[in-house]
C-alpha positions as CSV (number, residue, x, y, z in Angstrom):
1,X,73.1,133.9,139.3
2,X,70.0,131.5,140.1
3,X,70.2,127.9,140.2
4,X,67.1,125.3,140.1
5,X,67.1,121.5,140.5
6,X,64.6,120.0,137.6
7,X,63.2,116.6,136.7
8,X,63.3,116.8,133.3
9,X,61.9,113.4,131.0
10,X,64.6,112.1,128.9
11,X,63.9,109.4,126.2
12,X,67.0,106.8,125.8
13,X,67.2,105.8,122.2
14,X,69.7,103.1,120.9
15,X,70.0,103.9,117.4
16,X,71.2,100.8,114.9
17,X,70.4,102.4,111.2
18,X,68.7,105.9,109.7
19,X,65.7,103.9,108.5
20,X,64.3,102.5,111.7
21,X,65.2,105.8,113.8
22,X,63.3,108.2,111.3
23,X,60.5,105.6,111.2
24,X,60.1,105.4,114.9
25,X,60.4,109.1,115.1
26,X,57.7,110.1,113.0
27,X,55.6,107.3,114.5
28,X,56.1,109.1,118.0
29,X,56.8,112.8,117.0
30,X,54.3,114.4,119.3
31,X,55.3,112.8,122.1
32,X,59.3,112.7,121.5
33,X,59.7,116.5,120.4
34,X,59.2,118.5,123.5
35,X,61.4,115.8,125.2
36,X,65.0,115.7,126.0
37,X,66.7,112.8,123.8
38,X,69.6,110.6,124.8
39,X,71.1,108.8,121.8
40,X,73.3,106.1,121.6
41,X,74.8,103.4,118.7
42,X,75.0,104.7,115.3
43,X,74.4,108.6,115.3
44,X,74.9,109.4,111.8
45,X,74.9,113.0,110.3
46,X,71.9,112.4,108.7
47,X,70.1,112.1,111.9
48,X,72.0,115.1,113.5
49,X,70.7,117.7,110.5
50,X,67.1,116.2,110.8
51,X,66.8,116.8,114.8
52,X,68.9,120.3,114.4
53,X,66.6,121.4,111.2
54,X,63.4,120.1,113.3
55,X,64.3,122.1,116.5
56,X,64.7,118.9,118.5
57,X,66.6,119.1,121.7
58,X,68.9,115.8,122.1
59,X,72.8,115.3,123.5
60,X,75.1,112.1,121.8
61,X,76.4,110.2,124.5
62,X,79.0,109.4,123.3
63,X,81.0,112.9,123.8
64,X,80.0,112.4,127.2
65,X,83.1,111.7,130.0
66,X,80.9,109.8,131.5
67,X,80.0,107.3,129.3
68,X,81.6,104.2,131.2
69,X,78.7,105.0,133.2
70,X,76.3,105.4,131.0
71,X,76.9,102.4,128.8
72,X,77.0,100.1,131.4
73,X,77.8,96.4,129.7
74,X,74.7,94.2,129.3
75,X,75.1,92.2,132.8
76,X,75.5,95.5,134.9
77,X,72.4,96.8,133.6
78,X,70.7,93.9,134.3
79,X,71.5,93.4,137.8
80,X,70.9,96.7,138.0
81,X,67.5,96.6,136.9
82,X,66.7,93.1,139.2
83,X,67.9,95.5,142.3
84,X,65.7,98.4,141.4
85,X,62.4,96.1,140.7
86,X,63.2,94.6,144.0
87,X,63.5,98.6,145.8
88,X,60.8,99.4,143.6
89,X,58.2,96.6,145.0
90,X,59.0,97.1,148.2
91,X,58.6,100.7,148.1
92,X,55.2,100.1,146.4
93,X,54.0,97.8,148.7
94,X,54.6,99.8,151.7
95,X,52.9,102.7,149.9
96,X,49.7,101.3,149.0
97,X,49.7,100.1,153.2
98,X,50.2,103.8,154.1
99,X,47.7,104.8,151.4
100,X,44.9,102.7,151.8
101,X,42.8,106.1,151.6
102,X,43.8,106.9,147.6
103,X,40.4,106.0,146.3
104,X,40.2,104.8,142.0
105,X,38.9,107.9,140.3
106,X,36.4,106.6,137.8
107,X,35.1,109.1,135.2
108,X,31.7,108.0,133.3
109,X,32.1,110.2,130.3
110,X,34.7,111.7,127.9
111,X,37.9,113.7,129.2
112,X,38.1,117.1,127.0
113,X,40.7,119.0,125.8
114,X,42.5,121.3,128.2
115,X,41.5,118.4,131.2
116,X,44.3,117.4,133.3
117,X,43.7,114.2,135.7
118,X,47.0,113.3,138.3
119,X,46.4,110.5,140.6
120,X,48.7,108.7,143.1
121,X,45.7,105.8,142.8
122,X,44.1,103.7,140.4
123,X,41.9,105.5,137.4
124,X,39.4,104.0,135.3
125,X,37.7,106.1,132.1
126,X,34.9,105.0,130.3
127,X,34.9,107.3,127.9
128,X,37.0,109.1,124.7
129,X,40.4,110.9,126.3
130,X,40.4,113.8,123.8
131,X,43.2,115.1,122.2
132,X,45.0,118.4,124.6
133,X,44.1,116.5,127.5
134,X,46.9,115.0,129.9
135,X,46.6,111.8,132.5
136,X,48.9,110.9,134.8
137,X,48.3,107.6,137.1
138,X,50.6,106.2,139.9
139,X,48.1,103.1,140.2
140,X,46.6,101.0,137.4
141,X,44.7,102.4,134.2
142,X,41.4,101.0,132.6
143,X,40.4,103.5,129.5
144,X,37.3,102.2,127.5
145,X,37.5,105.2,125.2
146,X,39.5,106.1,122.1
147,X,43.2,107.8,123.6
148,X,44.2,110.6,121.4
149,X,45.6,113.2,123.7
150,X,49.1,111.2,126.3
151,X,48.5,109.0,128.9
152,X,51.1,108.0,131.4
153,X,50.6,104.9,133.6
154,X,53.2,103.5,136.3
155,X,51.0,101.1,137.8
156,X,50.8,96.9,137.2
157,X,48.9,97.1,134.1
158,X,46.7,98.8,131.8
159,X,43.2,97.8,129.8
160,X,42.6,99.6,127.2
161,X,40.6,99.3,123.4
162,X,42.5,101.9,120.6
163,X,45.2,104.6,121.1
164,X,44.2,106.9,118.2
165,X,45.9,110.4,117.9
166,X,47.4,109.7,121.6
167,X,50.1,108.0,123.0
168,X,50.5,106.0,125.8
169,X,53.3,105.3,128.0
170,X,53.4,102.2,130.4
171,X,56.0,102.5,132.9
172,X,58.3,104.4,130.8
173,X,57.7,102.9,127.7
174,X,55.6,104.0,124.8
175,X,53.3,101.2,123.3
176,X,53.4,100.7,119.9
177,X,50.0,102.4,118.7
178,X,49.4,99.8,115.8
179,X,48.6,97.3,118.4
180,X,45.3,99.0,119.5
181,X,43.4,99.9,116.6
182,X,40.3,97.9,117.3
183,X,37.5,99.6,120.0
184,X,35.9,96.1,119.9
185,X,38.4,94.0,121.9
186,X,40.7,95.1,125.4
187,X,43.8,94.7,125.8
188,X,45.9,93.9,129.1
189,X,49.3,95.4,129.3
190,X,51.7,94.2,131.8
191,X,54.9,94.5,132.3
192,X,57.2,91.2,132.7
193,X,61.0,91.2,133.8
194,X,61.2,94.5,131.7
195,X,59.1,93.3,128.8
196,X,56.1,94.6,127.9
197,X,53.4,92.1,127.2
198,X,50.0,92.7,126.0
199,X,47.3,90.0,125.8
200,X,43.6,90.5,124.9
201,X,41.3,90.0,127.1
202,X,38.0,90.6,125.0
């Protein structure tokens, strides 16, 4: 027998009816279906025969023996959160001391399909990110271009114009791609006590 320790990406979705679950799935099917799901709240059968008939891999958390743990009440998870932020920044801060040689990776012209871009530092892209590419960025993200292929950010903010066939995730959220849709203005995203907040800029 072989065992393997894996990070795998889990998406932790409160559900509260059919209707907005199915709408927010479809919105986000590329990017949910190869993922593991966690659901919570109101897991009808409904929901169950659509993930089972569309081959998606998801557990209930409710059946879990551990769910005491996992539904924390409201406060818990809060004061949870306040902790990790506070880990968090001073984790971050003592990296970008030690790191000071990461360099921004800036790219003047489209990144094509099949092009994978990782970077513990800041990335800026002044071109389209085309749809079977992947970009990962530890630091901050500026993308000029049209997004249609996934772009994952953990830095203190993102600029960016339209997510087209893409999707974009900010910190371990995914932004809500009717709120790019116009290549003529930027927007900043940030993220403040846990809430994303997105301001234009141009």
């Amino acid at each position: 027998m072989r065992v393997k320790y894996k990070n795998i990406r889990v998406f932790d979705i409160e559900i509260e009816n059919d209707e907005k679950f199915f709408s927010y799935f479809e919105k986000n099917r590329v990017l949910l279906q190869d993922n593991m799901l966690f659901l919570r709240g109101n897991v009808t059968k409904e929901i169950v025969e659509f993930l089972e008939r569309n081959d998606i891999c998801y557990y209930d958390v409710s059946r879990c023996k551990l769910k005491k743990l996992l539904n924390k009440t409201h406060k818990e998870e809060e004061k949870s959160k306040e902790s990790l932020n506070k880990i968090e920044f001073n984790n971050e801060r003592e990296e970008r001391i030690g790191e000071k040689g990461v360099k921004t990776l800036v790219f003047n012209r489209p990144i094509r399909s099949g092009e994978e871009i990782v970077t513990k530092g800041d990335l800026v892209i002044f071109g389209r990110v085309n749809s079977g590419s992947k970009i990962k960025a530890e630091g901050n993200v500026e993308i000029f271009g049209e997004i249609d292929s996934l772009v994952e950010c953990e830095g203190d903010f993102m600029l960016i114009r339209k997510i087209g066939l893409g999707n974009v995730i900010f910190n371990g959220e995914i932004l809500e791609k009717g709120l790019f849709t116009d290549m003529n203005r930027v927007k900043k995203v940030v993220m403040n006590n846990g809430k994303i907040e997105i301001k234009d800029i141009l």
